[in-house]
N, C-alpha and C positions, 0 to 999 in steps of 0.2 A: 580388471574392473571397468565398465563402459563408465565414459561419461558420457553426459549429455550440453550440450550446447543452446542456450536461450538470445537470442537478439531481440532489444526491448522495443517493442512499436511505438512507445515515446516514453515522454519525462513530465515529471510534477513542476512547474513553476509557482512559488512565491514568493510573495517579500519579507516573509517574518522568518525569525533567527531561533526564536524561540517556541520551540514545537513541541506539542505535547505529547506525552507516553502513549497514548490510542486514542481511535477512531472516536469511540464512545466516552471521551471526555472533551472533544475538542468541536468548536463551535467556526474554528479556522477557515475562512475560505482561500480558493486557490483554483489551478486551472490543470486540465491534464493537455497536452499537445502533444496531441499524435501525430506520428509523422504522415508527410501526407498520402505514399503508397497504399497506406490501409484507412485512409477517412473514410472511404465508401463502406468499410467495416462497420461506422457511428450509426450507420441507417436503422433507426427504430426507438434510439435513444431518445428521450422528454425528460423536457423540465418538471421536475417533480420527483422521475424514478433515484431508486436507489439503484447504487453498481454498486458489485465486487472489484476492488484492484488489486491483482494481484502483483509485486515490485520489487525491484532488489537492493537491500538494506549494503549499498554501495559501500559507506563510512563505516561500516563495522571491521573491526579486525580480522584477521584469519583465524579460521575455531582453533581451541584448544581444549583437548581433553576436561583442563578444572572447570569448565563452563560446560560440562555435563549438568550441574549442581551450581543454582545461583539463587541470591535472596534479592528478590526487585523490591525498591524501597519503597512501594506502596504494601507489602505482603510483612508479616512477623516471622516467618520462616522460611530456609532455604528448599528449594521444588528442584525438583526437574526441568531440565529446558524444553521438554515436550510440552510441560503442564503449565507454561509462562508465555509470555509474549517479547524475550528476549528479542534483541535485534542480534546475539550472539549464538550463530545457531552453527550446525554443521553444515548448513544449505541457506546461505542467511535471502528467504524469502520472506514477504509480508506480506499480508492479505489486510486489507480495509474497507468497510462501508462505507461507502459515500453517497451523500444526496446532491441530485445532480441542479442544480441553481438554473443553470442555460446552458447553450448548446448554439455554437455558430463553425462553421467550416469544419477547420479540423482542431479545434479547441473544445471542451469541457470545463464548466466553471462547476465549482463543486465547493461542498463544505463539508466538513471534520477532518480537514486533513492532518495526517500525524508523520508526513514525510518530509524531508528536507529538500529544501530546493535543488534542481539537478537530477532528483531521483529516478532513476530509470522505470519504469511501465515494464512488464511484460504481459501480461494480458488483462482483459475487461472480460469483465460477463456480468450476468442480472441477479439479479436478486428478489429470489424468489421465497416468497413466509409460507411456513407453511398451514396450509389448511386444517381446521381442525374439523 
């Protein structure tokens, strides 16, 4: 079986402890620090747009099978881990929208964050609605 290998181009910094379960419930602001090899990467970035981040749910445990099948305690029934937004996953990655606040060096200040502090970055991309 290949694996694959990701090195994160940074991490989530903030101050609060208590983080909300998604993107779309949380009004949280916080910063992303990219390392600085790839700042030249930010170019295009504005206050205003929305990113994708995509991160890796580091505090999660290691999968286990009975986490195929789990009931998140906003839902009345147990789902699939594909159909949830577990951080218990067989490839524990996250993805979140974020609205970007400001933009200096190699920082992003952003709000709805639903990650914990430390949390590793692997990649940014835009976010794009679509058209109708």
């Amino acid at each position: 079986m290949e694996q694959y290998i990701f090195k994160p181009i940074g991490y989530i910094k903030t101050n609060t402890k208590n983080i909300p379960r998604h993107w779309t419930i949380s009004d949280l602001e916080g910063e992303i620090i990219i390392n600085p090899e790839y700042k030249d990467g930010l170019k295009g970035i504005k206050k205003g747009d929305k990113i994708v981040v995509i991160f890796y749910f580091h505090k999660s445990p290691p999968f286990t099978y009975d986490k195929l099948i789990q009931k998140p305690a906003h839902i009345n029934e147990q789902r699939g881990v594909f159909s949830i937004c577990s951080p218990h996953r067989p490839n524990p990655i996250g993805l979140s929208v974020l609205e970007v606040v400001d933009i200096f060096d190699n920082v992003i200040k952003v709000r709805r964050i639903d990650m914990f502090d430390g949390t590793p970055v692997l990649d940014i991309k835009p976010y794009i609605e679509i058209q109708s």
